[in-house]
N, C-alpha and C positions, 0 to 999 in steps of 0.2 A: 595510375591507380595504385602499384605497389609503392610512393613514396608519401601518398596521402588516401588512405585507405578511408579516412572519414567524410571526404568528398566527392558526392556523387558524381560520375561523369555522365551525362546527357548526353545519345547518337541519335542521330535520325537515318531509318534504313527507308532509302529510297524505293526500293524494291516493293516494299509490304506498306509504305506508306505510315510509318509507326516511330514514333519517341520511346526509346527506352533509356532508362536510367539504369545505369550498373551499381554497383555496391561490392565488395569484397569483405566476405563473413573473414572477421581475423581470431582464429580460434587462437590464440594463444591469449585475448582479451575477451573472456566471457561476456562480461557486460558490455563489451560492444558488438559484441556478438546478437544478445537482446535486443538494442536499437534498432540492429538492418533486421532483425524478426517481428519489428514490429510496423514496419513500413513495407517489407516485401509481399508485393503480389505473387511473385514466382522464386523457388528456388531453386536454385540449378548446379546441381551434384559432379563434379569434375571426379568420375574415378579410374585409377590405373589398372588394368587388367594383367602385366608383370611384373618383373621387377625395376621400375624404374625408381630410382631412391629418391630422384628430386619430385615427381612425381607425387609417391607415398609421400615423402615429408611433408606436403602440402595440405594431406588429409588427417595428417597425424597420424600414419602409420608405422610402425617401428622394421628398418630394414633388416634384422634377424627376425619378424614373423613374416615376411614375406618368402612364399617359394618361387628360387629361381627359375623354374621351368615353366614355359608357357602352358603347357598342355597335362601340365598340374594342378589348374589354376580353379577348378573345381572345390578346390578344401580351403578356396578363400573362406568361406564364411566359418568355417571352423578355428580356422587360425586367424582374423585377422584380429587385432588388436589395438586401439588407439589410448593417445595418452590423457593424464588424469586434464591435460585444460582444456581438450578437446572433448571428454567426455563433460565434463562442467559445462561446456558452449551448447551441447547438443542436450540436457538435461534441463539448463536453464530455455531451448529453443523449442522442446516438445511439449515444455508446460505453459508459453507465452502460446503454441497452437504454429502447425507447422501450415505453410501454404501447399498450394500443389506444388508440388517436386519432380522435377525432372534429370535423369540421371543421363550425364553423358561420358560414355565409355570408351577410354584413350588404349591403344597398344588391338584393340582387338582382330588385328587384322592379320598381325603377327601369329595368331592361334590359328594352327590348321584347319582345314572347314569342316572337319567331320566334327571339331570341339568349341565351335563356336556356341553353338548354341546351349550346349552345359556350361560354358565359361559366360556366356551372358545372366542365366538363371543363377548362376554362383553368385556374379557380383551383384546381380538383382536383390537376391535373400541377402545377403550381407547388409547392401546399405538398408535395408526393409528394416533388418536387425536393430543395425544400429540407432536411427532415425525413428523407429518404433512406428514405422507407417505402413499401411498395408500393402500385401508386395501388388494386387490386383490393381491397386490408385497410381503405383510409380510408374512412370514410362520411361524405361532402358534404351538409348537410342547410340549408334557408334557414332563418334567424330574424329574422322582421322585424317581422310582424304577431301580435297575441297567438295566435291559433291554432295557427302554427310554433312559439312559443315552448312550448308546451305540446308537442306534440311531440318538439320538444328536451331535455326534462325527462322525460319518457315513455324516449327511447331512454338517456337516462343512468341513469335506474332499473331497464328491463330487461336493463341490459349484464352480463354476469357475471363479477363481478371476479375472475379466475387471476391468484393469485400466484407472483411465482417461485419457487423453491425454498426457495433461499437467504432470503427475505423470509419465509417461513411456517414455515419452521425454529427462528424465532427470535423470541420477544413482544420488541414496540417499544410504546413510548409515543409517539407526536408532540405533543411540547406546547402544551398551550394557556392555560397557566399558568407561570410560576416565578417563586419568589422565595426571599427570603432569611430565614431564622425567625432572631426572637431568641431568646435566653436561657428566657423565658419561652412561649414559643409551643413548645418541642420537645415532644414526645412524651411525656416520662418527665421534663419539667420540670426536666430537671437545667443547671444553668447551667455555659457554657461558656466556658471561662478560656482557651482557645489564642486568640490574636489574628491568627495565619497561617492558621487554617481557620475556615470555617463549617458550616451546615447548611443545605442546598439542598431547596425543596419543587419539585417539578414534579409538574404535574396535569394529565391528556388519559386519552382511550381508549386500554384495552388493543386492539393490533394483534395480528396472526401466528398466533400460536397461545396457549395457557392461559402464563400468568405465575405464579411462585410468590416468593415474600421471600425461599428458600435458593438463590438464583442471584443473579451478582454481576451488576452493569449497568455500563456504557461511555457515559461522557460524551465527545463525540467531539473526540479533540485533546488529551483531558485527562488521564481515564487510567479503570482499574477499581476500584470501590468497590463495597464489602456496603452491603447495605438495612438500613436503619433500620427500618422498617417502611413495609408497602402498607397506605392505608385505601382503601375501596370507599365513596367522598363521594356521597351524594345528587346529582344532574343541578339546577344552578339553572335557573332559568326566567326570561326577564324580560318583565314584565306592559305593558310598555311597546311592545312588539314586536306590530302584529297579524298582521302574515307578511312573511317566515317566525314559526312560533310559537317558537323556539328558537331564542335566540343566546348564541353563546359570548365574554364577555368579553375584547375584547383588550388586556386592559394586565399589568403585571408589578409587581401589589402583593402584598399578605399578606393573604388573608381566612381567616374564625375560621368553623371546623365546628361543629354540631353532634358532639360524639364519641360520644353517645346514638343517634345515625340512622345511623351508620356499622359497617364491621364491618372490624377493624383485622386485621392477617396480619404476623404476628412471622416473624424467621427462628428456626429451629429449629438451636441449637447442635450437636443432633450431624449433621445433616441439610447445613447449610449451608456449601457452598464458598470455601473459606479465600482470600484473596487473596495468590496467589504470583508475581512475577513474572520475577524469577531463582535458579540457583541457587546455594546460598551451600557450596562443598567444603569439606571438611575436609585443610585442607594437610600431616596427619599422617597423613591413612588409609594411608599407603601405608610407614609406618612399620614397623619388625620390633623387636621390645620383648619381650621374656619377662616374660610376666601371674606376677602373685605369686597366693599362694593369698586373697587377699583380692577379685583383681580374679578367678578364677577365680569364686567364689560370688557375686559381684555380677552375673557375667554367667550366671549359669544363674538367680538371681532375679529378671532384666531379660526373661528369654528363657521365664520361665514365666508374666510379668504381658500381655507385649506378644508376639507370634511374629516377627517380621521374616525373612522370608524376602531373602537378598540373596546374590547369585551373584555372583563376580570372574573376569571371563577374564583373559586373559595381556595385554591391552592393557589393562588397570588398568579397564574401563569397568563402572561398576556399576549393577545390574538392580535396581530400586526395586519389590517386591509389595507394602508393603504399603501400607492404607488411608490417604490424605492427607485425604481430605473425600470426602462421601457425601450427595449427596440421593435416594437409590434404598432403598428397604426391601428386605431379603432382598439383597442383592448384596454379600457381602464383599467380595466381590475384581475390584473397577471399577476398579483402577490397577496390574494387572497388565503392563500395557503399556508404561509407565513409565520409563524411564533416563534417567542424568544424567553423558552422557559430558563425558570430560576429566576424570576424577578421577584417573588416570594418565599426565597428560602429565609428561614430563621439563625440569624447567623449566631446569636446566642447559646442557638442548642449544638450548634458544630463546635464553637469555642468549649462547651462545656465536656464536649466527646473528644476533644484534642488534647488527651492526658498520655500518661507516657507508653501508648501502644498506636500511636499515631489519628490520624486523623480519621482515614475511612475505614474505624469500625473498634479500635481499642483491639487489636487483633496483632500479638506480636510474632505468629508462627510465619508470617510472611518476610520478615525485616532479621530472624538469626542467621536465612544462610548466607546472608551478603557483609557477614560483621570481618570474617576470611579474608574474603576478597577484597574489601575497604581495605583493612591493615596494610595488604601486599600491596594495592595500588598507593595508599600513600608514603611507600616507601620506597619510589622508583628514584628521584630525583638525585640530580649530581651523577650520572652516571653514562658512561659511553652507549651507544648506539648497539653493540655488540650484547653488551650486558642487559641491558633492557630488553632487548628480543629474547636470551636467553631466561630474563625474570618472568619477561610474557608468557614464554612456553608452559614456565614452571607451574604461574597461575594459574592459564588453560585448563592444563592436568590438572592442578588439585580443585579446579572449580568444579574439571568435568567426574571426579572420584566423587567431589560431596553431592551433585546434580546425581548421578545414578543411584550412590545410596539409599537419598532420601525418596528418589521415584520408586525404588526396590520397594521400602521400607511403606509406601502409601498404593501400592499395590497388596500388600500382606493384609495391611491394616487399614482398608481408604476410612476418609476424614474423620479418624481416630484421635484424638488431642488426651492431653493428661489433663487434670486439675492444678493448678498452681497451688505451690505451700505458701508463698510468702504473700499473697495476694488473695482476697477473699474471691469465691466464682464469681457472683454477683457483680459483681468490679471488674472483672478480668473479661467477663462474657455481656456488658452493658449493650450492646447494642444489635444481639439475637435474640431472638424470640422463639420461639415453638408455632409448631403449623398444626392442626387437625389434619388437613389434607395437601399434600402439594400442590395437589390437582385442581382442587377445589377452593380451597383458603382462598381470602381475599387480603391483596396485598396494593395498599395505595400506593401507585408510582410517582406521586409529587412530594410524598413523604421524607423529609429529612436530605434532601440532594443537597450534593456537598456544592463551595461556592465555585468551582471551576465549571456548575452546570451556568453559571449566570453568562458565561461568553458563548454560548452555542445556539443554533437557530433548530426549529422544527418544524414539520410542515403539518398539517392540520390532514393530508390525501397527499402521501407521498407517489403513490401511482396517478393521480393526475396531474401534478406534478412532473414526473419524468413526460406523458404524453404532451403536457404542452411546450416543455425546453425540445423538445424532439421534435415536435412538429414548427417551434419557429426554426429551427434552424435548417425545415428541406422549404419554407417560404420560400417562392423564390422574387425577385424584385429586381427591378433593370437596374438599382444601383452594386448592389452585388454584383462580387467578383467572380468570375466560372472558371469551374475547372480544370487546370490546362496552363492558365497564364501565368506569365512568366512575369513576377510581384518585387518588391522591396519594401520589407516592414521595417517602419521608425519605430524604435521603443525607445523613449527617455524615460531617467531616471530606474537605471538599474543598478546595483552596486558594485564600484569598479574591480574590486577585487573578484565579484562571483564572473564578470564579463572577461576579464583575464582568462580566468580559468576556462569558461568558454571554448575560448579562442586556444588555451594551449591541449584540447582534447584530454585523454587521461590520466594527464599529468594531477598532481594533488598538489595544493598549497596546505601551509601549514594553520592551526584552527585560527578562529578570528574571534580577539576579545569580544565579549556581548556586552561591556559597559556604555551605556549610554544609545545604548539601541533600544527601541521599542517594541513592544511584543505584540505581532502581527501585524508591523509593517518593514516593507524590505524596499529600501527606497522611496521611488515613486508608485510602489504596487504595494499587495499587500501577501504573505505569504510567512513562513516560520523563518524566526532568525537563522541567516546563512552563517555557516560555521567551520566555513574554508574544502565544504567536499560536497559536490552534486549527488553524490548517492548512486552513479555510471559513468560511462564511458563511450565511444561510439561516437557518430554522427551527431547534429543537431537536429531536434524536431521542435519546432515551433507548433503547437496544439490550439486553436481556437477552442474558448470553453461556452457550455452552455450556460443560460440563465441560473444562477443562484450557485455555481460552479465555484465561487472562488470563495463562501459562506462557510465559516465552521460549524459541523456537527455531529453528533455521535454516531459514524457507518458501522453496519456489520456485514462481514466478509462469507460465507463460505468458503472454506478452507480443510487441503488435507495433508496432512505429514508426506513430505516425499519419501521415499524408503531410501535412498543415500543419506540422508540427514539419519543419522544415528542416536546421538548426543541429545540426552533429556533435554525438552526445553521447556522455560517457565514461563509462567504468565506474567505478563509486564517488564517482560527484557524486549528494551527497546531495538528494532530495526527497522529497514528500510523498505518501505511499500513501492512497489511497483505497477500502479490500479492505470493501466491502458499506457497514453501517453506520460503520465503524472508518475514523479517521484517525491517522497513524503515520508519521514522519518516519525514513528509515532510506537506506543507500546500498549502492545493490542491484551487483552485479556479472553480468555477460551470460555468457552458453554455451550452445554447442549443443544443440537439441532432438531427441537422435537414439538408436538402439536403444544397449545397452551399457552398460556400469560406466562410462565414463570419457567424459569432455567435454570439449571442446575452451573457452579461453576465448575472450570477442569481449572485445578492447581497447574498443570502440565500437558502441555499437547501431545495428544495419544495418538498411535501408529493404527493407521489403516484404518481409521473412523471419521468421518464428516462433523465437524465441529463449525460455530460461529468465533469468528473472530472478531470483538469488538473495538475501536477506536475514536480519538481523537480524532479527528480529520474533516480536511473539506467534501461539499457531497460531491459525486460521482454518479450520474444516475447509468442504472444498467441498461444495457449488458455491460461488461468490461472487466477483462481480464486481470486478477491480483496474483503477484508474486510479493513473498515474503522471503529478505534478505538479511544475513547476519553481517556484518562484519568481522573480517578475519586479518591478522598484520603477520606477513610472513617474512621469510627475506626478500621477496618478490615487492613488498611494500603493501599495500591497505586490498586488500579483495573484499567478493561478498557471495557467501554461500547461500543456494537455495534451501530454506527450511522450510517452507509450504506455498501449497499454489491455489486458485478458487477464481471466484470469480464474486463480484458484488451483489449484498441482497438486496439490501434496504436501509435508508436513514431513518432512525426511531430511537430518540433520549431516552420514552419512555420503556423498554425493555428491560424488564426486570431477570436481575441475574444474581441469582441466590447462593453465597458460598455453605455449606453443609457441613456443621462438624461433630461428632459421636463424643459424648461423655461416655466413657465405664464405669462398672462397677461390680465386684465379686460377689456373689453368693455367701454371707458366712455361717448363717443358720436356714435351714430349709425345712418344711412342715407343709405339706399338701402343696396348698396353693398360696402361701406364705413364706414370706424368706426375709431376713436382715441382713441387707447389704452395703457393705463399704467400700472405700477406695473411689466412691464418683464426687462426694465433697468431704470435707472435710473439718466444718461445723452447722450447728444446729439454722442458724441464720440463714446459708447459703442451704438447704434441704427446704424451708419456708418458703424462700425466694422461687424457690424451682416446682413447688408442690403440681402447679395445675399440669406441668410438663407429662406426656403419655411416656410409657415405660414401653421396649418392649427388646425381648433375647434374641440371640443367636439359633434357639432351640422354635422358633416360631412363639414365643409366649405373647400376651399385649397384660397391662398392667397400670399400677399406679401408687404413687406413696404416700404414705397414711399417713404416719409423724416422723420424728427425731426419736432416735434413742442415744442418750448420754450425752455428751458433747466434744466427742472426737468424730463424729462425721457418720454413723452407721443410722440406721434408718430403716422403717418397717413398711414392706410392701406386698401387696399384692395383686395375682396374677388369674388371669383366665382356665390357668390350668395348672398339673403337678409340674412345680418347677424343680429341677433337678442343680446338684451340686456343683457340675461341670460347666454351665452353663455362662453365659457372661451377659448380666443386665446394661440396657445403654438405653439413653437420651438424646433425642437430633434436637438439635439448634440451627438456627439458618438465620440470614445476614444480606444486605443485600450489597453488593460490590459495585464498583464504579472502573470506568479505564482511565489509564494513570495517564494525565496528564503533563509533558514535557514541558520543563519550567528552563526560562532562559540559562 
């Protein structure tokens, strides 16, 4: 187990009648630390009660906080201390959701017996402490003497593994095998001529629930692939072993089955779920063409082989009934739910809003604080390895000085903007509008979607939806696999360089051009261009997905800042998603989590508030836990820090998410409930443009502007009430935001 920490070893205790699988948390690898947390039924706490340093080392204890005295050993919980990658391991393991935990207590026999029991409740609170679990749920039990140990073995057999939801919804393999088949070792012998993919064997026990061949599976980081076929392998044995009687091989070669002792499980063509991962429009549906009599009979012989039911509102959005893929007997119509909006965006008026403040929305307050950081990243090149870590550091810092300023600075002032001199408002603010009411206004969500909405799916009842992928996957059917058995999954066509890395565990390869790759397909599956890094570390988990699982579409997250995470962070800085067994690189943009159509955007994810995180992504129906990861390049090499954690809401394109920004303007003549105010435009045109917009101060005033005066910008308004000299007049604007799409 210490020379290959990423492969489980499999014992059978005679005694209890029970398979257990072991795992070794390697805290000095965070992320693979989250792997074995997200497959463990039980954890099991090794703590030292003195000063043993090999002991402490193990827990990440530091041998100058430990006291040498046994019957000291009471001010553990005050003194103990572990280091920053241990704390990183158990931060990133309390927010994936810890299992039951049991703690077992080494040295405590050496403590005299009058101070057993304060030295048990010491080391109790401690780990309680650190682990954030209630000390009443952990059970402290000694192993010292073989009697405990037996004991110890006894409460880890009677414990009764609940799994969570999420985890039993879904068959997993954890492997305990993979490797790479040649030519001749595939299935159906057929020899494989691509030199960019291979064929991947992984072998372990079926987890979760029943497994079948006609569901795709999730290489994590990689993407979604069909099964080649599930064999149900024989259990080897090794005669070399007298206890445990069972062990599980830990290396990562190619061994030769019996095919005779096996029972092999095909997918079934009409049965198995097709791998889709965007969608591909048709740029002429929205065409108007008079059908000849030729194309009239073609379409009543198309409409009498296949039915397609397909409905067009007046926002061009089309309702997709019919069958895409089907592993349900008797259920014709399992993709009723189905759309694929954006087939009626106007791409004319996107083209005409794509002037020099970019594309979604002519808004350039988003795109100056990255002008910095461009510079210094394209001026790393030609330069030593040494150097570059230190240019790294540099930009860090100066990125993280300008990220707090400007959060400083929109805390003083939230969504506060100036007026542009060299650019008319009108122009500069094209594509905000004003609201009557947040609450109330009415805001069409088909209106103006940019063209990245045209690859994404929607479901018409996304909670019925989750209840029927949920419910086929606890079906149960005699060709289904049960859980327990000991499997071998074929997946061809995965990409050899992502299957390397695989195999070489945490190791990183260096990035992989994207020329001549295609976007949203990764191989023979379909998933985001690989780019030389899984986004983890750890063991393998092979994940079965559910119906419409491998489908692109806009998810939103609940999500909360963890409080080690310091460092402002923005909307639309890409990182790595961690939604259950799935890893998934996307950049998520923040808003309000509150009753209503319409959301307010957060420039910035706020400390200790419940926010929606929204993205690009495939669905995930819930429950299922989300971590949100940064990358970090240290001398240690490429890490990834926990910046927030949640869990999944809901897939919904339509979710409207309004950015909010305040014009000013100074008071410069005041008369009751009349004042001439400047400084919010700054000619008569852009005052016209903005007339119907409502007025209202700082001082509770509501208002409105009457005309232009002069032709430098000032303007006559008035107000509900005596408006005062100190006061500061403003106008809300609102906008409606999209999440950034990750372009090859």
């Amino acid at each position: 187990m210490a020379a290959k920490p990423n492969i489980p070893v499999t014992i059978f205790i005679d005694r209890h009648r029970l398979w257990l699988s072991l795992l070794v948390v390697q805290e000095s690898i965070p992320l693979a630390a989250l792997e074995v947390g997200k497959v463990a039924d039980l954890l099991l706490v090794v703590a030292p009660i003195y000063g043993n340093a090999k002991a402490h080392a193990r827990i990440g204890i530091r041998p100058d906080d430990v006291e040498p005295c046994a019957y000291r050993v009471h001010t553990m919980s005050e003194k103990m201390k572990v280091s920053s990658q241990v704390d990183s391991a158990l931060t990133l393991l309390c927010a994936q959701g810890l299992p039951t935990t049991i703690c077992a207590l080494r040295g405590l026999c050496n403590v005299p017996r009058g101070k057993r029991s304060a030295s048990r409740t010491a080391a109790t609170d401690a780990i309680s402490k650190l682990l954030k679990h209630p000390t009443h749920h952990l059970k402290a039990l000694a192993a010292d003497s073989p009697v405990e140990f037996l004991e110890l073995v006894r409460q880890v057999a009677v414990h009764a593994c609940a799994q969570p939801k999420w985890r039993s919804a879904r068959p997993y393999v954890l492997a305990e095998r993979i490797s790479i088949l040649s030519s001749v070792e595939s299935p159906d012998h057929a020899c494989i001529t691509d030199d960019l993919t291979v064929t991947v064997s992984v072998e372990g026990y079926v987890r979760g629930t029943r497994m079948t061949a006609n569901q795709l599976v999730h290489l994590p980081g990689v993407g979604d692939f069909p099964v080649e076929s599930i064999s149900e392998i024989p259990e080897e044995r090794e005669t070399y072993f007298k206890n445990p009687k069972h062990h599980r091989e830990s290396a990562s070669r190619i061994l030769s089955t019996d095919s005779n002792s096996s029972r092999v499980h095909l997918p079934d063509p009409n049965l198995c779920d097709v791998p889709v991962r965007i969608n591909l429009p048709d740029t002429l549906a929205g065409e108007q063409t008079w059908p000849t009599a030729q194309d009239m009979i073609e379409s009543h012989t198309d409409d009498a082989i296949v039915r397609h039911s397909i409905c067009t509102t007046d926002s061009g959005v089309v309702w997709i009934d019919h069958v895409i893929s089907s592993n349900i007997l008797n259920e014709p119509a399992r993709d009723t739910y189905i759309e694929s909006p954006g087939m009626g965006i106007d791409h004319a008026v996107c083209q005409d809003m794509s002037g020099p403040f970019g594309l979604h929305g002519g808004d350039g307050d988003e795109n100056h604080e990255s002008t910095f950081l461009d510079s210094v990243e394209n001026d790393s090149g030609g330069r030593g390895e040494a150097q570059m870590y230190l240019d790294d550091t540099r930009r860090d810092s100066a990125a993280r000085v300008l990220l707090e300023a400007d959060e400083q600075n929109r805390c003083m002032f939230p969504d506060e903007v100036e007026t542009p001199l060299h650019i008319s408002a009108r122009n500069r603010f094209a594509r905000y509008r004003g609201l009557k009411s947040f609450r109330s206004s009415r805001w069409d969500p088909k209106e103006a979607l940019p063209p990245d909405y045209s690859k994404v799916f929607a479901f018409k009842n996304f909670r019925r939806a989750t209840y029927q992928a949920t419910q086929t996957s606890t079906d149960h059917d005699r060709r289904n696999i049960c859980v327990g058995t000991f499997v071998q999954v074929i997946i061809r066509g995965v990409p050899r360089a992502a299957a390397n890395v695989l195999l070489l565990d945490e190791k990183v390869q260096d990035p992989v051009s994207p020329i001549g790759l295609i976007e949203g397909v990764v191989g023979k599956g379909v998933g985001p261009v690989w780019n030389g890094w899984n986004g983890g570390a750890g063991p393998l988990i092979l994940s079965a997905l559910l119906q419409h699982e491998s489908r692109l579409t806009v998810m939103h997250y609940g999500v909360t800042k963890t409080t080690s995470y310091e460092v402002p962070f923005r909307s639309k800085t890409p990182l790595w998603f961690h939604i259950g067994f799935r890893r998934e690189r996307a950049a998520p943009i923040f808003s309000t989590d509150g009753p209503g159509d319409k959301h307010k955007f957060e420039r910035f994810l706020p400390s200790k508030k419940l926010v929606v995180a929204s993205v690009y992504g495939p669905v995930v129906f819930p429950p299922a836990p989300v971590l949100g990861l940064q990358e970090e390049y240290g001398s240690g090499g490429l890490t990834a820090r926990l910046v927030f954690s949640g869990n999944v809401r809901k897939s919904d394109p339509d979710r409207i998410i309004l950015k909010r920004i305040v014009l000013t303007g100074i008071p410069f003549k005041t008369h009751k409930s009349k004042a001439v105010v400047r400084q919010m435009f700054f000619c008569p045109e852009d005052i016209r443009w903005f007339k119907p917009l409502e007025l209202w101060t700082k001082y509770g005033m509501r208002g409105k502007i009457k005309e232009a005066v002069g032709t430098h910008g000032h303007m006559k308004c008035v107000f509900n009430g005596v408006i005062q000299q100190q006061d500061t007049v403003c106008a809300t604007l609102y906008k409606r935001v999209f999440p950034k799409f990750l372009k090859v």
